[in-house]
C-alpha positions in Angstrom: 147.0 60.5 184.8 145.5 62.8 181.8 147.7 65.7 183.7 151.5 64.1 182.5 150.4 63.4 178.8 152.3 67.1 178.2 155.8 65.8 179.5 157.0 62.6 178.1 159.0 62.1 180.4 156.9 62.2 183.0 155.2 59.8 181.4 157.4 57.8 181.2 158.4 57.6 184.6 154.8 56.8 185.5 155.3 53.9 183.3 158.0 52.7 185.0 156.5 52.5 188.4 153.8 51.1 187.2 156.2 48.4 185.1 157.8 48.0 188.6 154.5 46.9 190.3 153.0 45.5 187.4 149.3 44.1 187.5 147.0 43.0 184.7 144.2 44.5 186.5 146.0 47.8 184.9 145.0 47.7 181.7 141.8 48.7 182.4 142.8 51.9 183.7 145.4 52.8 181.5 143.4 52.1 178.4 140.8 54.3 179.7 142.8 57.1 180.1 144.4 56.2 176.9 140.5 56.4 175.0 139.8 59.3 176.7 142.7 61.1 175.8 142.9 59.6 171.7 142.9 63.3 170.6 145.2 64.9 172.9 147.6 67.5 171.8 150.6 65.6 172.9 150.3 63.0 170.4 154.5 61.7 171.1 152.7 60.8 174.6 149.8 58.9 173.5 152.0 56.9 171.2 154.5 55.8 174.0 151.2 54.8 175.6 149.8 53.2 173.1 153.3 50.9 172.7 153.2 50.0 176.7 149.2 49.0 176.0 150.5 47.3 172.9 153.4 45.1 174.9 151.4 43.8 177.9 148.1 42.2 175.6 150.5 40.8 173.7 152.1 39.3 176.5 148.6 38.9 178.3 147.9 35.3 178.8 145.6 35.2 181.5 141.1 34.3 181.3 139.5 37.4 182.0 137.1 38.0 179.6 137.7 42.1 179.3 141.5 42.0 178.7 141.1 39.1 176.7 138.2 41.3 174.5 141.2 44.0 174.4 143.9 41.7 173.1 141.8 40.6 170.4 140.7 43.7 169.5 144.6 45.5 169.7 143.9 46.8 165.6 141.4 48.9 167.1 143.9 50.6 169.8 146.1 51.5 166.6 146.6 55.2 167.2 147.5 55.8 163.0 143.6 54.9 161.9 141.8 52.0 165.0 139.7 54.4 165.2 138.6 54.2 161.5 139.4 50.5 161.1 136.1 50.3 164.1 134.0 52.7 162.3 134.4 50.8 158.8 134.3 47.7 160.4 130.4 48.3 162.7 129.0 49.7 159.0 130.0 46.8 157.0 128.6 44.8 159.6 125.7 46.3 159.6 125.5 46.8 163.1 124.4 50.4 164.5 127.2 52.4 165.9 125.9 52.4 169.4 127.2 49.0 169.6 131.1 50.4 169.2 131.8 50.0 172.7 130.5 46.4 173.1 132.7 45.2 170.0 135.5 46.9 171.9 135.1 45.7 174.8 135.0 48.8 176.9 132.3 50.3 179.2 129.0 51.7 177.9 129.6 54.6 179.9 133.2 55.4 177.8 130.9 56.2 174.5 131.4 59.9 175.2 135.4 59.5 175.2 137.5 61.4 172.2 138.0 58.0 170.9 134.9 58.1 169.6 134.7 60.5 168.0 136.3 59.0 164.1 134.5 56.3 164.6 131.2 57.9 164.6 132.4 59.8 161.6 133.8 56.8 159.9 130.7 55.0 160.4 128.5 58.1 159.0 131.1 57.9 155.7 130.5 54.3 155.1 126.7 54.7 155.3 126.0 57.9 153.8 124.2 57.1 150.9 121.1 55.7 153.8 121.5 59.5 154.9 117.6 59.6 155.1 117.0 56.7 157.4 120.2 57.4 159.1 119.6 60.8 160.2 117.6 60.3 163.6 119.7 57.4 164.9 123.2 59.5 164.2 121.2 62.3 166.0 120.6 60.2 168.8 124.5 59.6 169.0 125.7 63.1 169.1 123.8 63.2 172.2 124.9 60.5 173.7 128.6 61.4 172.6 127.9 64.7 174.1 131.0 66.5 171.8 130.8 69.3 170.4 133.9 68.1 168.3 132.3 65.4 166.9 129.3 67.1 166.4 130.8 70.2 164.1 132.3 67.3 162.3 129.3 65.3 161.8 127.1 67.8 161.0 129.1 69.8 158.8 129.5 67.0 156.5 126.1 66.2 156.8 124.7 70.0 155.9 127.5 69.6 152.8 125.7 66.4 152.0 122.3 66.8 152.0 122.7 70.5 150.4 121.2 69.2 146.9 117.9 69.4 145.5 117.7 65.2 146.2 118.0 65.8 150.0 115.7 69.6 150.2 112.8 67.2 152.3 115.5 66.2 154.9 116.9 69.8 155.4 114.8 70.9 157.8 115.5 68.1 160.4 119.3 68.7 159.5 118.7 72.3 160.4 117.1 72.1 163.5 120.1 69.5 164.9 122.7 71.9 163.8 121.0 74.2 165.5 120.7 71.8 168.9 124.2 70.7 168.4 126.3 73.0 167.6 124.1 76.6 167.7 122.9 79.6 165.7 125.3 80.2 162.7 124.8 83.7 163.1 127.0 83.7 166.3 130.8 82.6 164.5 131.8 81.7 168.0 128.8 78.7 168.4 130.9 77.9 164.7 134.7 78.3 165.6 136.7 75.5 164.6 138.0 72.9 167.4 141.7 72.4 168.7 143.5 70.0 166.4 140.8 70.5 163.1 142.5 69.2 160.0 142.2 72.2 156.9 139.5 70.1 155.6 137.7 69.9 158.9 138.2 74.0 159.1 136.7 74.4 155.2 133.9 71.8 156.3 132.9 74.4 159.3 132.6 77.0 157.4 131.4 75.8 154.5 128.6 74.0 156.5 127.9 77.4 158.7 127.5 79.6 155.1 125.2 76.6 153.7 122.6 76.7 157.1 122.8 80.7 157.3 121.8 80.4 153.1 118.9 77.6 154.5 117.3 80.4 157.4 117.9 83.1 154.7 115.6 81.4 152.4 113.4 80.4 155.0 112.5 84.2 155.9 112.4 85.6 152.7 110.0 83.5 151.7 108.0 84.0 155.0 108.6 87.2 155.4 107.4 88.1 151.9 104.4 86.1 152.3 103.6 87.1 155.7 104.1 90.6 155.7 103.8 92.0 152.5 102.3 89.6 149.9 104.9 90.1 147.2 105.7 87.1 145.6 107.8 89.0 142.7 109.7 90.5 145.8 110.1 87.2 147.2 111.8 85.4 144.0 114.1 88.3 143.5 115.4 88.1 146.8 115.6 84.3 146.9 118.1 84.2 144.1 120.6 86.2 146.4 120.4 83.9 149.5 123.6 82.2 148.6 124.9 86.1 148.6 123.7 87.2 151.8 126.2 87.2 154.9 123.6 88.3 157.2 120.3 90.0 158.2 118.3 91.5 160.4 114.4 92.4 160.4 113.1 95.4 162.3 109.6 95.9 163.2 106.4 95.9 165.8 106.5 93.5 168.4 103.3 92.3 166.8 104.8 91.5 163.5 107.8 89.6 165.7 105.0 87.4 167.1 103.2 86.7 163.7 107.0 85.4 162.6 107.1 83.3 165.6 103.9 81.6 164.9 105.3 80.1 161.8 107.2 76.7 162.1 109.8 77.3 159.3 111.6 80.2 161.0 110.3 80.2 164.9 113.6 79.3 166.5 115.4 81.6 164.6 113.3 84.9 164.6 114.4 86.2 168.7 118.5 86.3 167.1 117.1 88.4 163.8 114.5 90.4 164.7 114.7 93.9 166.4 111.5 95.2 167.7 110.8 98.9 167.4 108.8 101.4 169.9 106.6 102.3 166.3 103.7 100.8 166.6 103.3 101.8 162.9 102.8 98.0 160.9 105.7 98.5 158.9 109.2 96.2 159.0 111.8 96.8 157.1 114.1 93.9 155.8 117.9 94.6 156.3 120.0 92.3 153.9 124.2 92.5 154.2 125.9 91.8 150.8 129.1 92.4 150.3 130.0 96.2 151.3 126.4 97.4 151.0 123.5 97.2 153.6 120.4 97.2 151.5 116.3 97.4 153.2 113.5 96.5 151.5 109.7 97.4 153.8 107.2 95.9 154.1 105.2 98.5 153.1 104.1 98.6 149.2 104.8 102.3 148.7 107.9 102.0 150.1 111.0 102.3 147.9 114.4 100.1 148.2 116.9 101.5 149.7 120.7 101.1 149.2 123.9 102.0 151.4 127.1 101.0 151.6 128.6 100.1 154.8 131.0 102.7 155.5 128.9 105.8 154.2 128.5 109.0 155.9 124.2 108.2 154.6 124.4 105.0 156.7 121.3 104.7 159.7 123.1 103.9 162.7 121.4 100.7 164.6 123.5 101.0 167.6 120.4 103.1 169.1 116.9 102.0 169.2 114.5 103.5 166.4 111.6 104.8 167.0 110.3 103.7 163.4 111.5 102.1 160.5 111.4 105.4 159.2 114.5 106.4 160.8 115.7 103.8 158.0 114.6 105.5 155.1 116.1 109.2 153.7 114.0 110.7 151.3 116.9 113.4 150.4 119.5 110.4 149.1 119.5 110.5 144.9 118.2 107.4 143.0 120.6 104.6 142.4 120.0 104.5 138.9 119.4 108.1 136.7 118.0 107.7 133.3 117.9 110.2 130.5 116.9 109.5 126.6 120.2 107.4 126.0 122.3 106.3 129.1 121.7 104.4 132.6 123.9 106.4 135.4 124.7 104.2 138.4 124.8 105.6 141.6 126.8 104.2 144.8 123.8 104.5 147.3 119.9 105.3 146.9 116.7 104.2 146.2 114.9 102.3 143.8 111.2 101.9 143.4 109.0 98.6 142.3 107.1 100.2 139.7 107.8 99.2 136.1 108.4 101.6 133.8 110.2 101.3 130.3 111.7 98.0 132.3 110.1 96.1 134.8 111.7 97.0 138.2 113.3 93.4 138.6 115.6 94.4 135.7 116.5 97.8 136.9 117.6 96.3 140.2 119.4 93.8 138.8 121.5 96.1 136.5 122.2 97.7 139.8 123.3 95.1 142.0 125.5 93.9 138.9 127.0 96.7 138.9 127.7 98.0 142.4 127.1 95.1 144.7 128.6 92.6 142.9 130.8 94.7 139.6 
């Protein structure tokens, strides 16, 4: 029947053969099909539904214990907000939300149908302050929902949520069922909004996506500086640009990919970021993308920063593969900042070392970026 929801008046005639040859043993069926399609784009459709559905349990007066569990529960089948009415109503009863379809009165098995999908939200709204003991059992439902509607706007709320300082010890587990869910924020298309999303529910995506790719960014600075160089000084300067940082990628020795992997905090993520290279020189190079600049830092102490913007002429191509990190690096390109006796002089591109001088490097860089990346 899902096929005539886009002509009404298909519909419609459907409805009247069926009118014709009534049974109450219909119901069933038709509020199936009416469930399954809650969120269909033909909403004119589901509402003539919904007033046939509406007509025959009100004049249902028969003892079979399903349709009478359906007339009694009509508010629910309220196409303007059942769906929330349920979801409000299972959280203040303090029941969990896999019981939805047994106050309904509806088959287990229909727990994956669009119908559920507010209610499981809903529920999640009404309970969110138990977010930390909540957190595995609304897992749990995603996957038996099996949506990915439902679970973009789950999770995205949830990432929103629990991105405060209150909630840091639960964003790992958050993290890793975004990433089960819904998939790796670098690929957009894993993070496209869904037919039908509300504006909110399109911000939501997006501000959820930029809020886990800020999470992962963190998480390999801070291994990555650790692991791989030892810099703590590099690490904390870094760190405050996360929330900056569109994307990344980290080239090196397969060797140094396999040291990443070995550490829990970033393993699932490092195959997506990191680009071996046919050196076997131990030396990666960090490549962060801020605004209109591409900007490496190496692992390698002696190694100066390099800056370029995206659309230069200086720019290292990566659409071949390097035979070093090297290839990264061109010792011909000016300094980004020239000092003489009175004045700073900002460059576009270049390099900048860690070695403090009349001003300790993080302030040189910082003048920099203020100016250039972010001026």
């Amino acid at each position: 029947m899902t096929f005539i929801f886009s002509n009404e008046n298909e519909l419609k005639y459907a409805l009247t053969l069926l009118e014709s040859n009534w049974r109450d043993s219909f119901l069933v069926g038709l509020i199936d099909c009416f469930l399954k399609n809650w969120e269909t784009k033909y909403p004119k459709s589901l509402e003539q539904l919904e007033q046939f559905i509406g007509n025959k349990l009100d004049n249902y007066s028969g003892n079979r214990s399903t349709l009478i569990s359906f007339k009694n529960n009509k508010r629910y089948f309220n196409t303007k907000n059942g769906d929330l009415i349920l979801g409000d109503t299972i959280a203040k009863l303090n029941k969990p939300i896999q019981e939805a379809t047994k106050i309904l009165g509806v088959p287990e098995s229909w727990f994956d149908y669009a119908y559920f999908s507010k209610v499981i939200v809903t529920y999640y709204e009404r309970n969110k302050n138990q977010i930390s003991s909540e957190i595995d059992n609304l897992n749990e439902v995603l996957l038996k929902h099996n949506s990915s509607t439902t679970s973009k706007r789950l999770i995205s709320k949830i990432i929103i949520q629990v991105n405060k300082p209150e909630f840091s010890t639960l964003q790992d587990s958050v993290k890793k069922i975004a990433f089960t869910q819904i998939g790796d924020p670098s690929n957009v298309s894993n993070w496209t909004a869904f037919d039908n999303a509300t504006e909110v529910e399109r911000r939501e995506i997006i501000e959820a996506r930029n809020i886990l790719n800020e999470w992962i960014t963190q998480q390999f600075i801070n291994v990555f500086f650790n692991v791989c160089i030892n810099d703590e000084r590099r690490k904390k300067f870094w760190l405050r640009f996360a929330s900056k940082i569109s994307s990344f990628k980290v080239y090196g020795p397969l060797h140094t990919k396999n040291i990443l992997k070995r550490d829990e905090r970033i393993a699932e993520y490092v195959d997506a970021r990191f680009v071996t290279v046919s050196s076997r020189r131990d030396v990666s190079a960090f490549i962060l993308y801020i605004g209109d600049y591409m900007l490496i830092e190496f692992s390698n102490e002696g190694y100066a920063f390099y800056a370029y913007k995206n659309n230069s002429s200086l720019r290292p191509s990566l659409n071949y593969q390097l035979n070093s990190v090297d290839d990264l690096r061109n010792g011909s390109m000016p300094m980004a900042i020239h000092s003489d006796n009175y004045y700073d002089y900002f460059n576009d591109e270049g390099r900048l070392t860690h070695r403090d001088g009349n001003q300790i490097w993080e302030t040189r860089f910082n003048s920099w970026m203020n100016k250039k990346v972010f001026g």
